[in-house]
N, C-alpha and C positions, 0 to 999 in steps of 0.2 A: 623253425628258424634255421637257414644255412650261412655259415659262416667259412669266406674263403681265406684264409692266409696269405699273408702276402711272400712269408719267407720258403725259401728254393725247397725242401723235399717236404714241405708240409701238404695234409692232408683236407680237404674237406672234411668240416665239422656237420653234424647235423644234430640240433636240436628236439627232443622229442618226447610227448608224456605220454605212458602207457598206463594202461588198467590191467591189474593183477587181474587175472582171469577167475579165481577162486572167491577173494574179497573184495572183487573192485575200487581197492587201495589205489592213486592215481599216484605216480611216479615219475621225473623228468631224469630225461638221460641225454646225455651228449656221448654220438657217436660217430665214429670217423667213417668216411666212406665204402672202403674196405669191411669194415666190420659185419659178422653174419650174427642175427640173433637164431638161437636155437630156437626147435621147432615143439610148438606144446603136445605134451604127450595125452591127448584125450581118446575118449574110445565114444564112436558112433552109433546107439542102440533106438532101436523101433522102438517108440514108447503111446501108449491111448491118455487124452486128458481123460479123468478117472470126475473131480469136482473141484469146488472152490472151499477152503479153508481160511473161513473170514480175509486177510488180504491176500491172501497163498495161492497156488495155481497147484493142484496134487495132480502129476503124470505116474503111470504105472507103468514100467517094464516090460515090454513083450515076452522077453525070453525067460524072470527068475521071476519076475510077479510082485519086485521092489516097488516100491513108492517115493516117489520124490516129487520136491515141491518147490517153487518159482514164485517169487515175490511177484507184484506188479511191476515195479518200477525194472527189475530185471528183466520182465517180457516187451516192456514199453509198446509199440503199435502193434503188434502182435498178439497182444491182448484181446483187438477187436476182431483177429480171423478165426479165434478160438469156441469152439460150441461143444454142449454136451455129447459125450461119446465120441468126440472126432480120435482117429487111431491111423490118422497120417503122420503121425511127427517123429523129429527123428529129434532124440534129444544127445547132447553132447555129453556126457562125463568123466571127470579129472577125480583119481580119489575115489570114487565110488559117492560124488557129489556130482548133482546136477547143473551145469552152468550156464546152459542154455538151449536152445532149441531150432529149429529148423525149420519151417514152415514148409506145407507142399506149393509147388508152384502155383494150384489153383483150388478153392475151395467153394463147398454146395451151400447156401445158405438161402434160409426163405425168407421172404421179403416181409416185414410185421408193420409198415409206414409207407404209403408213399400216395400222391394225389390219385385219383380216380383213372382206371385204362379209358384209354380214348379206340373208339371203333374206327379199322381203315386205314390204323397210324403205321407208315411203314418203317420196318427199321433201320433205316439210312435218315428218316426227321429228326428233328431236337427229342433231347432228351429232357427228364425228370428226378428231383434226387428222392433217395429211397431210401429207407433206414432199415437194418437188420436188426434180432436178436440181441445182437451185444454191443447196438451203438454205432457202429458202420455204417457209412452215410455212402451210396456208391449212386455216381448218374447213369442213367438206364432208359432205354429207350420211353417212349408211350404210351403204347401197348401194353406193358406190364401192371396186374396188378396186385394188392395184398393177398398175399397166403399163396404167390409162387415160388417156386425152385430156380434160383440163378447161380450161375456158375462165375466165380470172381478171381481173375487174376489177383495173387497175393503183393507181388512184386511193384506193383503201379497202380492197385484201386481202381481195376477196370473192368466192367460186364465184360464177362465174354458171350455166352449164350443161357440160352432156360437151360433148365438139366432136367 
């Protein structure tokens, strides 16, 4: 919510609820125009999903060989770009706690659902949707079929090509 003032040296207000980055504690703050929030101090490290810890997500550390672990609700859609042994992520840490993660721009996943390939189909025709591994529903040409390697933009849920 912005809120202007009417009287002579006042500032714009601005309304705003933030998430503590550690607890995801949800906070409202009013701040004035002018105002700068400080900048969070986390450190960016290479980290491999390692497995799953009933609802937990366990990533290992590239560099010390720590373990940390990521709720679901913390990963939310990110969850479904996730597969065993992936060792692209960069995860964030505050505290020497994990808070969240970074996905690479695109990821290799093989395809475990999707109707029958069609012969001849080229790939400029309609597409077909396709289900992954972990639930991932991506539209894909029709051509492709079960048990290939597709490369998937993470940013927008897009084929890009087989891999």
């Amino acid at each position: 919510m912005v809120n202007n003032p009417s009287s002579r040296g006042a500032a714009t207000l601005y309304k705003i609820r933030l998430n503590h980055a550690k607890t995801g504690q949800k906070v409202d703050e009013s701040l004035k125009g002018g105002d700068i929030l400080p900048d969070i101090d986390f450190e960016r490290r290479k980290m491999q999903y390692s497995y799953m810890d009933g609802e937990s997500y366990v990533f290992m550390d590239d560099e010390d060989y720590s373990q940390h672990t990521l709720s679901e609700s913390d990963l939310g859609d990110g969850k479904l770009y996730i597969y065993e042994g992936m060792d692209s992520v960069v995860g964030m840490i505050v505290d020497e706690q994990l808070i969240g993660i970074e996905l690479p721009n695109s990821v290799v996943m093989k395809v475990t659902d999707t109707a029958p390939g069609i012969k001849g189909a080229s790939a400029s025709a309609r597409t077909k949707p396709a289900t992954m591994a972990t639930g991932l529903v991506v539209q894909v040409p029709e051509y492709l079929e079960v048990g290939e390697s597709i490369k998937i933009n993470t940013e927008d849920n897009r084929f890009i090509s087989r891999a």
